[in-house]
C-alpha positions in Angstrom: 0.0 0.0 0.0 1.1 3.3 -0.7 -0.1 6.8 0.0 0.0 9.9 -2.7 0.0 13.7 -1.6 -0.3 16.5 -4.1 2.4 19.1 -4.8 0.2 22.7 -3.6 1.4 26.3 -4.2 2.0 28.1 -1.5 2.4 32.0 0.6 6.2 31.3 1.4 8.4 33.9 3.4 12.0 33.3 1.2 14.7 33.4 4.5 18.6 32.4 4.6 19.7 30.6 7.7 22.2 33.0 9.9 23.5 31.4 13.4 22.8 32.8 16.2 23.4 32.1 19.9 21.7 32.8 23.3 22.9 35.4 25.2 22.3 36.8 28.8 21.4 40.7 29.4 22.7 40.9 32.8 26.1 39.0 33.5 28.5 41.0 35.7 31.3 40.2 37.9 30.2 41.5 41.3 33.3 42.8 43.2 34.1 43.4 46.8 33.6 47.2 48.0 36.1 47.6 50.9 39.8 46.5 51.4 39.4 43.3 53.9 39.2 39.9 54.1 36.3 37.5 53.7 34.9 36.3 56.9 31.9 34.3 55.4 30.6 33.1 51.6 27.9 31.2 51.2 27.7 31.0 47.3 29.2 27.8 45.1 29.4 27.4 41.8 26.0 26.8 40.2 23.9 28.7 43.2 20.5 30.3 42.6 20.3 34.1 43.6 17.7 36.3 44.3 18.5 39.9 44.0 19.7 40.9 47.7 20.9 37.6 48.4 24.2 37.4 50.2 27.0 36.3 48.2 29.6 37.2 50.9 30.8 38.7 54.5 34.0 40.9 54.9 35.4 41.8 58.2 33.8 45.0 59.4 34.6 45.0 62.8 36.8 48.2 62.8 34.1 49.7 60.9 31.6 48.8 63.6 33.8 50.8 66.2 33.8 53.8 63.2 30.4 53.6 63.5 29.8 54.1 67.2 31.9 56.3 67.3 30.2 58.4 64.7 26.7 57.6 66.3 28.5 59.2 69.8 29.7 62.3 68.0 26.3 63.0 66.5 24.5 62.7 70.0 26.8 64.8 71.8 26.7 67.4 68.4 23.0 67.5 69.2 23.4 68.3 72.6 25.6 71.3 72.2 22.7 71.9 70.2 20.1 72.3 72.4 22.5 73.9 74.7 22.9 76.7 72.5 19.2 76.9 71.5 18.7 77.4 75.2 21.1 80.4 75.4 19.8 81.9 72.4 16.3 81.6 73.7 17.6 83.4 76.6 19.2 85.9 75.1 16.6 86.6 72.8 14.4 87.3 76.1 16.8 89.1 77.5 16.9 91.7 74.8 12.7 91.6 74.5 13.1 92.7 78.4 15.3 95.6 77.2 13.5 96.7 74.4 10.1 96.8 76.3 11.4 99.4 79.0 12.2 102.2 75.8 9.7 104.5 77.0 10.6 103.8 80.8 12.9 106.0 82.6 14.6 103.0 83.5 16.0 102.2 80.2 19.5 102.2 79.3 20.4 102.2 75.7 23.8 100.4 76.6 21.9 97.5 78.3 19.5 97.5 75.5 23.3 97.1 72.8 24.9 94.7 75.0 21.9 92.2 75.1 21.5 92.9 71.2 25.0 91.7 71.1 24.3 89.0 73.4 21.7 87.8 71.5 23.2 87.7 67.7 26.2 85.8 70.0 23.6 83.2 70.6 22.1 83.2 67.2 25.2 82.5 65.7 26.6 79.6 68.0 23.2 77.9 67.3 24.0 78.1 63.8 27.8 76.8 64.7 26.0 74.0 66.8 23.5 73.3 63.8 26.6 73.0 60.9 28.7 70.3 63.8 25.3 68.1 63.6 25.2 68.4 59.8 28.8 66.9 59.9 28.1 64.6 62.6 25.4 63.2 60.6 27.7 63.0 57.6 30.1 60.9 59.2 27.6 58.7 60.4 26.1 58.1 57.2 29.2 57.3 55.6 30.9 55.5 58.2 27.1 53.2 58.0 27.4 53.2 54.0 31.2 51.5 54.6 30.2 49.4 57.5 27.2 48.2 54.8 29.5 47.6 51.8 31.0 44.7 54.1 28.1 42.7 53.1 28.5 42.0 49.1 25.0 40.9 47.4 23.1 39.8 44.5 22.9 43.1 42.1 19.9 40.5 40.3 18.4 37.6 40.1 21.1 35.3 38.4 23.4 32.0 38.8 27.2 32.1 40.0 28.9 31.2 37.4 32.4 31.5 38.6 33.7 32.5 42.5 37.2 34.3 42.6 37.5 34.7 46.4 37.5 32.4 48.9 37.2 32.5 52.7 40.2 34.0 54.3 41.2 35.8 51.2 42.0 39.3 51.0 40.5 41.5 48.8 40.2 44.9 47.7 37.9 47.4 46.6 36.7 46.6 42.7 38.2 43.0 43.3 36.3 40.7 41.7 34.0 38.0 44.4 31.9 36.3 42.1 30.6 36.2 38.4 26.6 36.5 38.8 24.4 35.6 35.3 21.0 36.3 34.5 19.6 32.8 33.1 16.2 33.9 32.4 16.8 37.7 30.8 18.2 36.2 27.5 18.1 37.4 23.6 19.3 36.1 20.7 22.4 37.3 19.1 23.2 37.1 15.6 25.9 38.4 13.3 23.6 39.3 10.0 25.0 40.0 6.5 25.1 44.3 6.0 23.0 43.1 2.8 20.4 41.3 4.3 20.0 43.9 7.3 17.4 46.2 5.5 15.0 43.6 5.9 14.8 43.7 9.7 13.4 46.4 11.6 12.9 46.6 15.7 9.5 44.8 15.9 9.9 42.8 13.2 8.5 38.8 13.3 12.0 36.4 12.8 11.5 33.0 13.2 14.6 30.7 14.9 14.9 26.9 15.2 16.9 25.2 17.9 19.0 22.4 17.2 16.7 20.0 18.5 14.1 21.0 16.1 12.0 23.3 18.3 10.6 26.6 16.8 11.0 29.9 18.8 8.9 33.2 17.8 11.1 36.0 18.4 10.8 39.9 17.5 14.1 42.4 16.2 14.7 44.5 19.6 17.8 45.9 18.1 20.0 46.5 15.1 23.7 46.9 15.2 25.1 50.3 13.4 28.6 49.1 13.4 29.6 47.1 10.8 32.3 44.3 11.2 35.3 45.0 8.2 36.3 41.5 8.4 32.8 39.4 8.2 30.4 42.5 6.6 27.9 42.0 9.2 26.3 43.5 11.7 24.7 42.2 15.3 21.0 41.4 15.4 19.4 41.5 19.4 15.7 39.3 19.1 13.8 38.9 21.9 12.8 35.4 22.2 9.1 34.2 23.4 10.5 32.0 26.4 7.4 30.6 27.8 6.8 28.8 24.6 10.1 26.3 25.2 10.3 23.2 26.6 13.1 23.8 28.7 15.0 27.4 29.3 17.8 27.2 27.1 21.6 27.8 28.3 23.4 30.6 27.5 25.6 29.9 24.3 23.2 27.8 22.8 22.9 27.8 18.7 20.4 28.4 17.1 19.1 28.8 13.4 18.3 32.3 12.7 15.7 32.2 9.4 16.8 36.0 8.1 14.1 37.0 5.6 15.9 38.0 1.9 12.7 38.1 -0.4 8.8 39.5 0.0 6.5 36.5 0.1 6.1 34.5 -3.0 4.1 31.6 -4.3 6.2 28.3 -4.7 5.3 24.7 -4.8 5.7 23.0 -1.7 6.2 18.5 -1.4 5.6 16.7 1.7 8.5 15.8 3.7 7.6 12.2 3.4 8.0 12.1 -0.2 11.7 13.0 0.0 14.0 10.4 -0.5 17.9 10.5 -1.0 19.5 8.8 -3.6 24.1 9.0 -3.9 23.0 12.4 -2.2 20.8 13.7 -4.4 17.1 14.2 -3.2 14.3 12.5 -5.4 10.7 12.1 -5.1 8.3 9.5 -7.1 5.5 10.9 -9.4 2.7 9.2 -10.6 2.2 9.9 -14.2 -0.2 7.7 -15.8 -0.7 5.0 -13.5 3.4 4.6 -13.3 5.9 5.4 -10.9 8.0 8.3 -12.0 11.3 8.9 -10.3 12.7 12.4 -10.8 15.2 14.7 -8.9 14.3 17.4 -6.9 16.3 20.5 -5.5 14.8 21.5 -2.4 14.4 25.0 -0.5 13.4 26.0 3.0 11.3 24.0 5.4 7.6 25.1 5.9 6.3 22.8 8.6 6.0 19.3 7.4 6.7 20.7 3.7 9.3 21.6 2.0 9.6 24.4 -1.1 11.1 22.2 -4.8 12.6 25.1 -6.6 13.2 22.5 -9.4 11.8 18.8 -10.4 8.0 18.7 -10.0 4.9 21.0 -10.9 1.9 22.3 -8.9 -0.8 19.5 -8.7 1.8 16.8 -9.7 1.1 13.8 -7.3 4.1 12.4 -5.6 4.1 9.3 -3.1 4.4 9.5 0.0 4.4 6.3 1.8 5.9 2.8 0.7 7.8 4.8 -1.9 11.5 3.3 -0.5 10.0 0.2 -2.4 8.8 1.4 -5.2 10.9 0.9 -8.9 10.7 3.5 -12.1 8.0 2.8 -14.4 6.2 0.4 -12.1 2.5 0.6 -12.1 0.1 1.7 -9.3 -3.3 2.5 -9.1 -4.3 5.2 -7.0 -7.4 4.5 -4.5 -10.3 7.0 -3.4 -8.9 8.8 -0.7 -9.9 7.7 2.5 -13.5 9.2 4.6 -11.3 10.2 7.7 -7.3 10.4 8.5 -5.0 10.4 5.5 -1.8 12.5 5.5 -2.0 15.9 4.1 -5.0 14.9 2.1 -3.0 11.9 0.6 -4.9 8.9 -0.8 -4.0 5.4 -0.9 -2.5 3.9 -3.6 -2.0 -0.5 -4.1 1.1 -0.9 -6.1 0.4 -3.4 -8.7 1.0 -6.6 -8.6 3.0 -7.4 -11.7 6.3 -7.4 -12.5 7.8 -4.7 -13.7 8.9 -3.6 -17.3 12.2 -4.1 -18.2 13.2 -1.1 -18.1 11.7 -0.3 -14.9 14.3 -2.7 -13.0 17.0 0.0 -12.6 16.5 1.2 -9.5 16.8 5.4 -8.9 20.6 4.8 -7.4 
């Protein structure tokens, strides 16, 4: 029994296969903030973070002291504060007192100057008092922002890829702890030919294919300006439709990268079934006149289950499909009604006839 399934025209988008690769957005290689040594680190190779997860501990213990210290100058900065509110405030009543007997033959103009003087005195070394608080605080904040960049975190979510300190180690500030990638903020990079670049634009549908087979949708985030002298290309960012995988891909992985180089055209299209290779060359059978036809095909791009012939058969030719690894040129078959339900691709059954074959329908297609 054999099955028969028509060559169809049909809309194809005309691409050429670029590679491309998976790539991370955020990979960074978190470093250590203070000169010190690391008292703790949690993290291995391999480890899961969450953004403000602790990756490691320095020693901080003379920062600790810096910061007491700082937190004792700021109270006792605020207390010659209030001391010199007070005077002020008693100064400035002082002078109130003298300005209120004007009219009374008990004032004294020099009294009245001397707690004028008194009181801009006061005024002032509450503005003194105010500025050592100001700096107080200062050194308080910075002495907490050091004592803080003891404890080195997760800048994002991400997986430790590599760890360049260990515990015990010195280390100094910029001095790399860990390398911390993103797994799940990923594109996919691609070094496009200049000429095939004015076909992409940001927003732009591309369609990829992983090695396994799996299709990915994915849009054109970005288009490289710079082109490479040595290649003529230029990088291609897509942003890939994750949720649709199986399985998140790694980072590095290949992929096919269908770039389009054509508008859509019309173009036969075979089943993939009818393919079949022959000292390399791909040939399908025909059924012209009740016979078996052998002919050579050259195949384009892949369009689900079908595949564009750019040369060998015709729209509406009917090629088989299943039990044609047995058939032989020129031998006969009659091709059945197709069946009510099931089929492939609308492919009816065919019985290969009995009867031997002609002579000249021994040689085989090899």
């Amino acid at each position: 029994m054999v099955a028969t399934d028509k060559v169809t025209a049909e809309a194809v988008d005309q691409t050429a296969p670029t590679i491309g690769r998976f790539v991370t957005l955020f990979e960074a290689v978190v470093p250590a903030l203070l000169a010190s040594h690391v008292t703790e680190i949690p993290v291995n190779i391999g480890d899961r973070l969450a953004e403000g997860d602790i990756i490691a501990v320095l020693d901080t213990e003379r920062l600790r002291w810096q910061v007491q210290q700082s937190k004792a100058s700021l109270a006792q900065s605020e207390a010659g504060l209030a001391v010199a509110r007070a005077r002020a405030e008693l100064a400035q009543r002082r002078l109130e007192r003298a300005e209120g007997l004007r009219e009374s033959t008990a004032f004294s103009q020099a009294q009245r100057d001397d707690a004028r003087g008194e009181a801009d005195i006061a005024a002032a070394q509450v503005q003194v008092a105010q500025a050592a608080v100001e700096e107080a605080k200062a050194r308080l904040d910075t002495a907490a922002d050091d004592y803080a960049r003891g404890t080195v975190v997760a800048p994002f979510d991400g997986v430790v890829e590599e760890r360049h300190a260990d515990l015990g180690e010195a280390v100094q500030p910029g001095g790399p702890v860990v390398t911390l990638v993103s797994e799940k903020a990923l594109e996919i990079e691609a070094d496009v030919p200049s000429l095939r670049v004015a076909a992409l634009s940001p927003g732009a549908p591309i369609g990829v294919t992983r090695a396994s087979g799996e299709t990915i949708t994915t849009t054109v985030r970005a288009v490289g300006t710079v082109e490479n002298p040595r290649t003529r290309t230029r990088r291609v960012r897509l942003v890939p439709e994750l949720g649709e995988l199986t399985n998140i891909p790694p980072i590095g992985e290949g992929v096919t990268v269908h770039v389009p180089i054509s508008d859509t055209a019309i173009l036969p299209t075979i089943h993939k079934d009818a393919i079949l290779q022959r000292r390399g060359i791909s040939v399908v059978y025909v059924v012209v006149d009740g016979k078996a036809e052998v002919r050579p095909v050259q195949l384009g791009d892949a369009v689900g289950e079908r595949f564009v012939v750019l040369s060998g058969v015709q729209p509406g030719d009917v090629t088989v499909v299943r039990g044609n690894e047995r058939l032989l040129p020129g031998q006969e078959v009659a091709v059945a009604p197709p069946p009510a339900e099931g089929g492939k691709d609308g492919a009816s059954d065919a019985v290969a006839k009995a009867a031997a074959p002609s002579d000249g329908a021994k040689e085989t297609a090899q």
